[in-house]
C-alpha positions as CSV (number, residue, x, y, z in Angstrom):
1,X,0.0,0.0,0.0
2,X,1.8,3.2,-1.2
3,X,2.3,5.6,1.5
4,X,-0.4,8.1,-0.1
5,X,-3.4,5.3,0.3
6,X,-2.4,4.8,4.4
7,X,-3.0,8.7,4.7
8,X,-6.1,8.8,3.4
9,X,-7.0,5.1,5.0
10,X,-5.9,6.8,8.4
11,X,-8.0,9.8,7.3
12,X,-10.8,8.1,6.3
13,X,-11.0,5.7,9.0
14,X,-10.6,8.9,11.8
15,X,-13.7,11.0,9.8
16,X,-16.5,11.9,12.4
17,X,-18.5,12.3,9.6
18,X,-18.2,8.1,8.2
19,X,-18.6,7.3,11.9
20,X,-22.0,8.4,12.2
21,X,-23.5,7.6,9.0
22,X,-21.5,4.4,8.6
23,X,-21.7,3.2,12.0
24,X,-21.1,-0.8,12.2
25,X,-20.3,-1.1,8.2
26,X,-17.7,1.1,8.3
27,X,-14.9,-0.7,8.3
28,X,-15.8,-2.8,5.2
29,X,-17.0,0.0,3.4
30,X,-13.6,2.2,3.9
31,X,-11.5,-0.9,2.5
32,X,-14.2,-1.1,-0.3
33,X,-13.4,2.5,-1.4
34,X,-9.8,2.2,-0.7
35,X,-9.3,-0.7,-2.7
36,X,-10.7,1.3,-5.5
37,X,-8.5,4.7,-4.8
38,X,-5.8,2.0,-4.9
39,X,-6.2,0.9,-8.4
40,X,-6.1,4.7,-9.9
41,X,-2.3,5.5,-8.5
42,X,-0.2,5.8,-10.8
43,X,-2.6,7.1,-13.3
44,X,-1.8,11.1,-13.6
45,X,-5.6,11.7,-14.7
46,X,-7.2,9.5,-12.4
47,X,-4.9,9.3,-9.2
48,X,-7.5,9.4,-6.2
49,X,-4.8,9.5,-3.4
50,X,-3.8,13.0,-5.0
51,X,-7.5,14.3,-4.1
52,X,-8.3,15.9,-1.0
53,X,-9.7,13.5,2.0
54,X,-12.6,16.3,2.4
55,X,-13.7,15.4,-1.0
56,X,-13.5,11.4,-0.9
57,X,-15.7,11.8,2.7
58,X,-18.5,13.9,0.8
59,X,-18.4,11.7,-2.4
60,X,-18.6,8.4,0.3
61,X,-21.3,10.0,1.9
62,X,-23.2,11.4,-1.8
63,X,-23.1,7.5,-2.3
64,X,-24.2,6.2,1.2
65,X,-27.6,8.8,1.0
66,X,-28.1,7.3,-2.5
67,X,-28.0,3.6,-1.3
68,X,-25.2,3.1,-3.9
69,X,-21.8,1.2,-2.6
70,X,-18.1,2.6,-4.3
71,X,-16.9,-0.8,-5.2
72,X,-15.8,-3.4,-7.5
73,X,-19.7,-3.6,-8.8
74,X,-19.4,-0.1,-10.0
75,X,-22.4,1.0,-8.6
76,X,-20.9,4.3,-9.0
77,X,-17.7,5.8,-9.3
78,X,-15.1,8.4,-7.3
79,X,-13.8,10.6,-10.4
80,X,-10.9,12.7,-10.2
81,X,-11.4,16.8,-10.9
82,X,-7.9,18.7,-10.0
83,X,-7.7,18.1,-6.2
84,X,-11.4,16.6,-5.8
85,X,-12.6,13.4,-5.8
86,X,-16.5,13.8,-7.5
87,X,-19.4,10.6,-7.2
């Protein structure tokens, strides 16, 4: 796990905001969205881990009030716009 990823893991994993609204299902819904940051590194358009963690918390929390899950499905998706991540 590059360096970037922990950071925002730590980041996400620490948000007040995920705590309440996740509750119980946090845990495996934080991996769930970090396993797909993880597979845009590299990428210089799509890199997640260079987007704030502000922005990845609102986007998780855009897809939790719409029942939709940020995962390997592709329910929806975390898009990368300059320093934001966007559902």
């Amino acid at each position: 796990m590059s360096k970037e990823l922990k950071i925002i893991r730590t980041r996400l994993e620490e948000s007040p905001l995920l705590k309440e609204i996740l509750k119980k299902g946090k845990d495996k819904y934080v991996l769930s969205v970090l396993s797909e940051i993880s597979k845009t590194v590299g990428d210089n358009k799509k890199d997640l881990t260079k987007c704030t963690t502000s922005s990845i918390v609102n986007a998780i929390k855009q897809a939790y009030d719409l029942n939709l899950e940020i995962d390997a499905r592709q329910h929806c998706h975390l898009i990368k716009y300059g320093d934001t991540a966007n559902l």
